[in-house]
N, C-alpha and C positions, 0 to 999 in steps of 0.2 A: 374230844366230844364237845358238844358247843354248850354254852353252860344254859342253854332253855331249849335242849333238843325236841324233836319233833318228839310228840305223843297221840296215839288212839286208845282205845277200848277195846278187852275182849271180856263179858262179863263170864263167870268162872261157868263152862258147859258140862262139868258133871253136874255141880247142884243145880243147874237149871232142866236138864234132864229128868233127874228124881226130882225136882220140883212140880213140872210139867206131870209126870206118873203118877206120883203118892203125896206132893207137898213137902218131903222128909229131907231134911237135910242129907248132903253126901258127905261121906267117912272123912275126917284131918286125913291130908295130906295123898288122898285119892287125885289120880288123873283120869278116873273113868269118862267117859266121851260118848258118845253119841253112834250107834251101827254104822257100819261103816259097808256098803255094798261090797261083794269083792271086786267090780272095777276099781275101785277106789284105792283100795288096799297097797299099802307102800312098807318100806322100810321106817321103824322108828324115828323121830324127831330129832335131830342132834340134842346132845344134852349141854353143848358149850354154847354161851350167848355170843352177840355181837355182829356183823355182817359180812358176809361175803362176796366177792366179786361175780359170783355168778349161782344159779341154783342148776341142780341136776335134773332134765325133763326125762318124762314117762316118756318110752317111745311105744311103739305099735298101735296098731288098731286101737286097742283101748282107749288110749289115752288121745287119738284123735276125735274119735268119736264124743268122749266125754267134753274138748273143745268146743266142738261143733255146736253140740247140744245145749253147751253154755252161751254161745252165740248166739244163737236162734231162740232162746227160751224169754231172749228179752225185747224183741221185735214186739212182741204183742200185746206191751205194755205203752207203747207212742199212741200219740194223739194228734191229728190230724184239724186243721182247721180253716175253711175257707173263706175268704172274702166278698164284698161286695162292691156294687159301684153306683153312683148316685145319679140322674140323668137329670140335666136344666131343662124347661123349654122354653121355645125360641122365642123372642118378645115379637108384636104386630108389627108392622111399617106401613101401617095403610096411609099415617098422617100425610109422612114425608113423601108418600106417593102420589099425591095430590099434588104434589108441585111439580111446577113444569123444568125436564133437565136443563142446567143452565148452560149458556154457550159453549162449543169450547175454548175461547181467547179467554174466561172468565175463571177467574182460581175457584179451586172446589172449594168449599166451606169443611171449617174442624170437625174432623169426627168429634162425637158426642160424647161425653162422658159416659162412662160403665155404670148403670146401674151398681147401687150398694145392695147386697142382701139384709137382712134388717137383723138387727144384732143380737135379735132372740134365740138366732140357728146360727150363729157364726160359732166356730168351736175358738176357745179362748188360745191363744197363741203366745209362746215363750216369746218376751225380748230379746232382742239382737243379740248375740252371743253367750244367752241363756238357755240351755238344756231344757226339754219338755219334761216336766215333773212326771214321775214314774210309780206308778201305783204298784203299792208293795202288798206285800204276802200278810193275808189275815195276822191282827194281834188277837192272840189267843193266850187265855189262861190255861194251866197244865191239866187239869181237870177236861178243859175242854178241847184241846190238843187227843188229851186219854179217849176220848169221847169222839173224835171223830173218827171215820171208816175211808180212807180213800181205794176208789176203785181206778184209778192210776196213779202214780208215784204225784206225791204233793206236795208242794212247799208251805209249812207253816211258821210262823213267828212267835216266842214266848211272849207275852205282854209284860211280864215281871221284870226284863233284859230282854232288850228288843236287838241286842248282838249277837242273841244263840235263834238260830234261825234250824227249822225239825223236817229231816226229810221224811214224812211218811211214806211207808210203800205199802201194798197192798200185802206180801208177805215176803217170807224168808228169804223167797227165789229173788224175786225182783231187786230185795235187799242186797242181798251177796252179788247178783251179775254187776249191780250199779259202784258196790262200795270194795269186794275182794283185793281187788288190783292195789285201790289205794291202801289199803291196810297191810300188803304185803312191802309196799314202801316203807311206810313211815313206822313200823310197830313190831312185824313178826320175827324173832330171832330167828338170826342164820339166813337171811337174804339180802340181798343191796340192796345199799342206802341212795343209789347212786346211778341206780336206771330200770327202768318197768319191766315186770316180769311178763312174757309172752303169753297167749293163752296155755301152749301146754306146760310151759312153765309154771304155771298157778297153778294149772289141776293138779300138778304133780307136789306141789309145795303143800296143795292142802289135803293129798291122798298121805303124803308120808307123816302128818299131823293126827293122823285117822279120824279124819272129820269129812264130812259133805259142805259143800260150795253152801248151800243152808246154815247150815250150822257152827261153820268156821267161828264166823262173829254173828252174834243175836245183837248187838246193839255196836253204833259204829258214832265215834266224834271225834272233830277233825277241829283243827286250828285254820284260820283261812289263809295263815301262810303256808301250811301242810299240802291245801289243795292247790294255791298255786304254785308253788313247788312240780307237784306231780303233773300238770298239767305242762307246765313249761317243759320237763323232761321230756312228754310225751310226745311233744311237735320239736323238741330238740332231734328224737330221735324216730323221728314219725312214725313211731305206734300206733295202730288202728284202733281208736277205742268203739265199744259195742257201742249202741242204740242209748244204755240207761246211762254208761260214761258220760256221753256227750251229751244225754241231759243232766246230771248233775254238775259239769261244769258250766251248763245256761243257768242253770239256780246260784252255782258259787258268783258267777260273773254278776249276776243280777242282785244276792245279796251284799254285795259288793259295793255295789252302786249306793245302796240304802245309808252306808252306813260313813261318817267322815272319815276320810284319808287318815291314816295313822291309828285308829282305834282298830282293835283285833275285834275279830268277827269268830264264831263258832259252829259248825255245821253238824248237828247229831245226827242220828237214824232211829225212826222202831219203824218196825213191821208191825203189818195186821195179824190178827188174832189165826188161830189155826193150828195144823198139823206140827208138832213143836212150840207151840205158844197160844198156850192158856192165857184167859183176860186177866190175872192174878202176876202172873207173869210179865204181861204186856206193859201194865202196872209197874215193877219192880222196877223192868229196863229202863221205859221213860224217865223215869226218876233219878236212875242211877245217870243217865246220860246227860240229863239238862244237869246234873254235879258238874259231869265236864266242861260242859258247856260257861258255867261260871268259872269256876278255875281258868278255864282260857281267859275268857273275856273281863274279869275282875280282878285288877292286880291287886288292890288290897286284900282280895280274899287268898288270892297264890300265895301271897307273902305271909299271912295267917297261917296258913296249912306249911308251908318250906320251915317255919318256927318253931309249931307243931312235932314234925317229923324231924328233925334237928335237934332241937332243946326239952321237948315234951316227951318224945319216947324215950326210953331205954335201947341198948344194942340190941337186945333179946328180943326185942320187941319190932325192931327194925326186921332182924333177920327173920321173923317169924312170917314176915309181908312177904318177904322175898322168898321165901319157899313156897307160900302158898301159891303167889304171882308166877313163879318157875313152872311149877307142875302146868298151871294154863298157857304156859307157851311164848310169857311176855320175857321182853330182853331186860335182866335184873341190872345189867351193866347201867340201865339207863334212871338217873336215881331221879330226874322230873318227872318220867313216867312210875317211879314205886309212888312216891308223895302223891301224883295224881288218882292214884288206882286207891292206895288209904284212904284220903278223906273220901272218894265216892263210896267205894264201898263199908266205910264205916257210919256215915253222917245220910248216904241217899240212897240205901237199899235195904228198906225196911225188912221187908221179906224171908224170914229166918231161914227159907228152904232155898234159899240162893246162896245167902252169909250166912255166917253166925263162928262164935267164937270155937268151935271144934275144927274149923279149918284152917284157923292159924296154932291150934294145940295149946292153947292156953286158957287161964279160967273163965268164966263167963266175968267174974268181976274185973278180974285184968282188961277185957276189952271194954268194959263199958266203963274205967275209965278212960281208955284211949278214946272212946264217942265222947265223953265230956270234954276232954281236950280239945276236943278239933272244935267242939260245939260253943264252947266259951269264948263270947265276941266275936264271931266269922261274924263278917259284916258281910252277910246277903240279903236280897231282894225283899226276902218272906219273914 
């Protein structure tokens, strides 16, 4: 395993369930989930972590159909935009038409210099072998990130770390067609590490999960070496990605751009408010997410939390993550992904009816010391 393995997110979907319902926290050591349609309806989760060389597809109708649907349900979320064209008109020649043609033994005289257009309406132009400066994605405060509504998928920037760049979508759906695929890469136990799952592949990986394409992941963040990773396998092995794929790799390409060569870059997700996700909610996620979002992109804060989860906790304490991160589905084998999933969910998920210390089975004071640990000198943003 590489010693900084790839990591995402899945924040825990039974307390976000009874979150979204009653507020109320869900039972220590509950996997309850989310209904599950009977198309959906698969074979239980394996219970061993790690990856395997290939996942088992749904066949029959069902499970085509369920493809199809995921295909199609993200068309309708593109944006279309046309252009325009500018037209000169043609300057007089009555002057020069007053004069009489000269001979022909007699050389023509120099055409005339080009008119200058006047420098008021010239658009200002890169230097020779300098790039046209590239207008990047609103800085936005978290608050005001929380506060906006996008009515197609949108690219925002935190202003606090202008390296964790926010894909809003407008909800669950548009979330999951755009992010599922890559999450079943970089994160879900018991799939490859090592090449994209098909579409019936997916629905089949995330029926035997007993989740909906919704509800898989409520909140998604990515490393920007995670996304180019996945993207390069996809044209290594020419994967047709949907409509929302291939725009979140024009947002990864383009926050890319923004940022200098070598400095790691962060890509989150929240969806808009709605069926599954309450504004309280919507809330929780974002929060938890721009966590990851730092953890990637701030290495002294990685190094704070690897210390933390190392030398601050107890065994008991370690292993209490790792059960609770188990039941949701994350690969425990992966000990950058346990450290990153503790401090979010300890230090940026206020929200009791998401966390709280009955789902690692230990006392309310035991966990809030482990909040003061993590919280004592993290050197971030706020």
């Amino acid at each position: 395993m590489p010693e900084d393995p790839d990591a995402t997110v899945r924040l825990n979907g039974a307390a976000i369930a009874a979150s979204v319902r009653g507020r109320s926290a869900a039972p220590c050591g509950s996997a309850m989930r989310a209904a599950v349609p009977p198309a959906f309806t698969g074979p239980p989760r394996a219970a061993t972590s790690g990856a395997s060389s290939s996942a088992t597809p749904v066949s029959g109708p069902a499970a085509s159909a369920a493809a199809a649907t995921m295909r199609s349900s993200t068309a309708r979320f593109l944006a279309a935009a046309a252009g325009g064209g500018v037209a000169l008109g043609a300057v007089a020649l009555w002057l020069a038409l007053r004069e009489p043609a000269p001979p022909p033994s007699q050389a023509p005289s120099p055409p005339a210099a080009a008119p200058q257009l006047s420098a008021a309406v010239v658009t200002p132009r890169a230097r020779p072998g300098e790039p046209p400066a590239e207008r990047g994605p609103p800085l936005l405060a978290e608050a005001e990130i929380l506060a906006h509504r996008a009515a197609v998928p949108t690219l925002l920037r935190l202003a606090s770390n202008p390296r964790v760049f926010v894909l809003d979508f407008p909800d669950l759906a548009a979330q999951g067609a755009a992010l599922n695929r890559v999450a079943a890469l970089i994160e879900k136990v018991g799939l490859p590490r090592d090449r994209l799952l098909s579409d019936i592949e997916l629905v089949a990986a995330i029926a035997r999960s007993r989740d909906t394409p919704e509800t898989w992941y409520y909140g998604h963040d990515y490393r920007g070496t995670d996304l180019a990773r996945f993207f390069a396998l996809a044209e290594r092995d020419g994967i047709a990605l949907n409509p929302l794929e291939v725009w979140v790799r024009a947002q990864f390409e383009r926050a890319r751009r923004l940022v200098p060569e070598g400095d790691e870059i962060a890509l989150i997700s929240v969806a808009g408010s709605g069926p599954g996700m309450d504004a309280a909610t919507r809330a929780a996620i974002l929060r938890h997410e721009l966590g990851h979002g730092h953890y990637f992109t701030l290495p002294a804060y990685a190094a704070h939390v690897r210390r933390v989860w190392r030398e601050g906790f107890t065994e008991a304490e370690r292993a209490a993550f790792r059960r609770f991160l188990d039941a949701q589905g994350y690969d425990t084998g992966d000990e950058d992904l346990m450290m990153n999933e503790a401090q979010a969910y300890l230090i940026h998920t206020p929200d009791p009816g998401i966390f709280n210390a009955s789902h690692l089975g230990l006392p309310e004071a035991q966990v809030e010391r482990m909040r003061d640990l993590m919280r004592a000198g993290a050197p971030l943003p706020f």
